[in-house]
C-alpha positions as CSV (number, residue, x, y, z in Angstrom):
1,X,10.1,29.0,2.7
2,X,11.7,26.8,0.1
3,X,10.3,25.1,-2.6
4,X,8.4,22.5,-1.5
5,X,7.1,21.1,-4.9
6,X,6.3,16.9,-4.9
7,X,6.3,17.0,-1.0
8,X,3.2,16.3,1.1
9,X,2.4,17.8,4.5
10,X,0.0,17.4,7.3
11,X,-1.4,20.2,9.4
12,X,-3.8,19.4,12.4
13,X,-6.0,22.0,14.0
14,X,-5.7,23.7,10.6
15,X,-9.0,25.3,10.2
16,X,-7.6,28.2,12.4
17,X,-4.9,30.5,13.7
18,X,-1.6,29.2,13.8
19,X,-2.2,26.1,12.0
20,X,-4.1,27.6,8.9
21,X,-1.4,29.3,8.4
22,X,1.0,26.7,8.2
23,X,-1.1,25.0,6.3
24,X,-1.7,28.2,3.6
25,X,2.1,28.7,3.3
26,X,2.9,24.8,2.3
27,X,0.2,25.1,0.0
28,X,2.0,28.7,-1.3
29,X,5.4,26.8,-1.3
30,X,4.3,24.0,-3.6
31,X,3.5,21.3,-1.2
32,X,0.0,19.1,-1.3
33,X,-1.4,19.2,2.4
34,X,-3.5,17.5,4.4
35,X,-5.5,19.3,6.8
36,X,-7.3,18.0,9.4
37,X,-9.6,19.6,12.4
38,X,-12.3,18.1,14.6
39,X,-14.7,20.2,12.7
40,X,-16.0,18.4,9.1
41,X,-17.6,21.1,8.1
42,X,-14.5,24.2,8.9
43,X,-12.1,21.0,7.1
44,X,-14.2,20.7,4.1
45,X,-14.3,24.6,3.6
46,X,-10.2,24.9,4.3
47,X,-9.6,22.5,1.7
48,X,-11.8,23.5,-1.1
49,X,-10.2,27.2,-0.2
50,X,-6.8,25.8,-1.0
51,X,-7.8,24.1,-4.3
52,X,-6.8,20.6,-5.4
53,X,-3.1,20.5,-3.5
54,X,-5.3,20.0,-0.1
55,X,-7.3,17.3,1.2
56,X,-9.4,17.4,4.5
57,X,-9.7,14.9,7.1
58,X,-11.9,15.7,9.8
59,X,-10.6,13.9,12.9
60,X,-9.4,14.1,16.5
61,X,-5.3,13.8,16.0
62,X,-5.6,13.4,20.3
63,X,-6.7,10.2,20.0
64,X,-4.4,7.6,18.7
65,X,-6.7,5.9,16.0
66,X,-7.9,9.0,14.1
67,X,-4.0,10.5,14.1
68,X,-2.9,6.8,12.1
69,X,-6.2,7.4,10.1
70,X,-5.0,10.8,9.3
71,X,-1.9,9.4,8.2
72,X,-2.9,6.8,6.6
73,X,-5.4,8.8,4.3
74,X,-3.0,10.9,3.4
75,X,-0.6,8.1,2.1
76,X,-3.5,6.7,0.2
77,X,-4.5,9.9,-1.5
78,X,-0.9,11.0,-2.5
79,X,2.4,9.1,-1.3
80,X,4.1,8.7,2.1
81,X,4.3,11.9,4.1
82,X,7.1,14.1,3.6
83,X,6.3,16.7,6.3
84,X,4.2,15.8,9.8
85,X,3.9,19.5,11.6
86,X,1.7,17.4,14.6
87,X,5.0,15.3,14.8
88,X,7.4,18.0,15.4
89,X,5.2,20.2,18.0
90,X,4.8,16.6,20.0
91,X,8.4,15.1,19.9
């Protein structure tokens, strides 16, 4: 993966399998991530695992509200979103 140094991602259903993955590699590649699961206490864990380029958002990206929350925290915490993996695996 390229260097993805000053970009900012967001992973849902990142506390496991496919997306923890992604979500460990962006962090590898340089990028501050945002990972978000229905599970607070699996999304606190993840992120404290992947040190101070992570922040978790516990929500439920299936329902309209909590995926512009998601969003929306991760623009306040760092700067518009660079990368939105929920965005390309739904159109």
């Amino acid at each position: 993966m390229s260097d993805l140094n000053g970009k900012v991602a967001i992973v849902t259903g990142a506390t496991r399998g496919i997306g923890r993955a992604i979500a460990e590699t962006l962090v590898n590649a340089g990028a501050s991530v945002t990972v978000s699961a229905r599970t607070a206490k699996e999304v606190d864990a993840l992120a404290a695992k992947l040190g101070k380029s992570a922040l978790g958002v516990s929500a439920d990206v299936g329902r309209y509200g909590n995926s512009v929350c998601t969003t929306r925290d991760t623009d306040v915490a760092t700067q518009p979103t660079d990368v939105n993996e929920s965005e390309n695996l739904n159109g």
